[in-house]
C-alpha positions in Angstrom: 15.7 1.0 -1.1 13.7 -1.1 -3.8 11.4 -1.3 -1.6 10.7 2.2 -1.0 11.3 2.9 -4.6 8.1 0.8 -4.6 6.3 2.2 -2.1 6.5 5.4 -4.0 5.8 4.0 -7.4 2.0 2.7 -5.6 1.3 5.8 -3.9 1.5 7.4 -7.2 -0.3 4.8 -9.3 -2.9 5.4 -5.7 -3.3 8.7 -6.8 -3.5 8.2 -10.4 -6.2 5.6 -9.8 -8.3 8.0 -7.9 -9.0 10.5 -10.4 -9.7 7.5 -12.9 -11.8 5.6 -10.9 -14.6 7.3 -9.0 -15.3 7.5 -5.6 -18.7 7.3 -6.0 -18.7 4.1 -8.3 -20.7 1.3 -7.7 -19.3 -2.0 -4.8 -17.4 -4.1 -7.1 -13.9 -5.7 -7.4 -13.1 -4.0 -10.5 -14.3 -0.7 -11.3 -16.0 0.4 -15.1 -13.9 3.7 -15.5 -10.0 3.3 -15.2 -9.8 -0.7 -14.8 -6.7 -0.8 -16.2 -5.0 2.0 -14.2 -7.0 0.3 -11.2 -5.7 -3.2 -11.9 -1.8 -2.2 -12.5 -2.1 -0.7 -8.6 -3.5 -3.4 -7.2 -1.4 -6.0 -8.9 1.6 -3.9 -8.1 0.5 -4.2 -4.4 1.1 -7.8 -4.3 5.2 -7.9 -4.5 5.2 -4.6 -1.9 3.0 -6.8 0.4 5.4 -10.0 -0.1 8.8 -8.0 -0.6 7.3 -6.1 3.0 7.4 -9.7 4.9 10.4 -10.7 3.7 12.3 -7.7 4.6 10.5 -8.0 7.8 12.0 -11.6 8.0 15.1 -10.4 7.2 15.5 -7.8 9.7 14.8 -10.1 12.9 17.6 -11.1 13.7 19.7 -7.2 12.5 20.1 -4.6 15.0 17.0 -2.1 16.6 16.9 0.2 14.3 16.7 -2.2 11.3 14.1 -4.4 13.2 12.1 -1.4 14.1 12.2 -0.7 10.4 11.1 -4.1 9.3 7.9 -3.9 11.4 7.5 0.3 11.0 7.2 -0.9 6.9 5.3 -4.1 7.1 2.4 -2.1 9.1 1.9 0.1 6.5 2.3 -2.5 3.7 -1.2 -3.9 6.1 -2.8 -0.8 6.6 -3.1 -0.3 2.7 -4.0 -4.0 2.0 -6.8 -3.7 4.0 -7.7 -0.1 2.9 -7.4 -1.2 -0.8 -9.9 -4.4 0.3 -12.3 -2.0 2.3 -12.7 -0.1 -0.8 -14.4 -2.8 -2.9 -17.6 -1.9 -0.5 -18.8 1.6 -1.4 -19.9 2.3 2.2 -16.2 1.8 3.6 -14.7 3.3 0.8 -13.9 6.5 2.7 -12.3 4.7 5.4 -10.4 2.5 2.7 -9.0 5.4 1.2 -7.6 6.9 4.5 -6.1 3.7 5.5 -4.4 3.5 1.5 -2.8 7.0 2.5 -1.7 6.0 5.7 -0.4 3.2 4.8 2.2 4.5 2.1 3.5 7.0 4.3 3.9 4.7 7.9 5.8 1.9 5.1 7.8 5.2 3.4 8.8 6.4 6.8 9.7 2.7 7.8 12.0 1.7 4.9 13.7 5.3 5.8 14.8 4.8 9.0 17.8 3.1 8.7 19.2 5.8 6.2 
């Protein structure tokens, strides 16, 4: 449930991070409008990530549905690491942003399934 309480909380911070930050900014690890906005997502993306293994952990040895959860989540928890990495290169940023909006959903849709 914390989890994706979490999850939520990102996609949100995701969002808000988009209008701050442009699109069309330069390649760089931290961008020069909406840093701060920019770093509170990304450094809020580190406990999803680890809280995402460790449920998946968790859940291997728990019935199906709960294992099928575990990796449903931890999948998307990837897909939006990676898109937020591929976004540090302006040329991949498109694809960086689809995979952070992917990602959100496939992990939302995960942590929901055993409810």
């Amino acid at each position: 449930m914390a989890l994706g309480a979490l999850v939520g909380i990102e996609l949100a911070l995701g969002i808000a991070t988009l209008i701050y930050a442009p699109i069309s900014r330069r390649s760089g690890w931290l961008p020069i409008e909406g840093t701060s906005i920019y770093l509170v997502h990304s450094v809020l993306g580190l406990p999803l990530a680890l809280g995402g293994v460790a449920y998946l952990f968790r859940t291997r040895a728990a019935s199906r549905i709960y294992r099928l959860s575990g990796r449903i989540s931890v999948v998307g928890v990837a897909f939006a690491g990676v898109g937020g990495l591929l976004t540090i290169s302006h040329p991949l940023r498109v694809v960086g942003l689809l995979l952070m909006l992917m990602g959100p959903m496939t992990a939302g849709f995960g942590y929901a399934i055993p409810r």
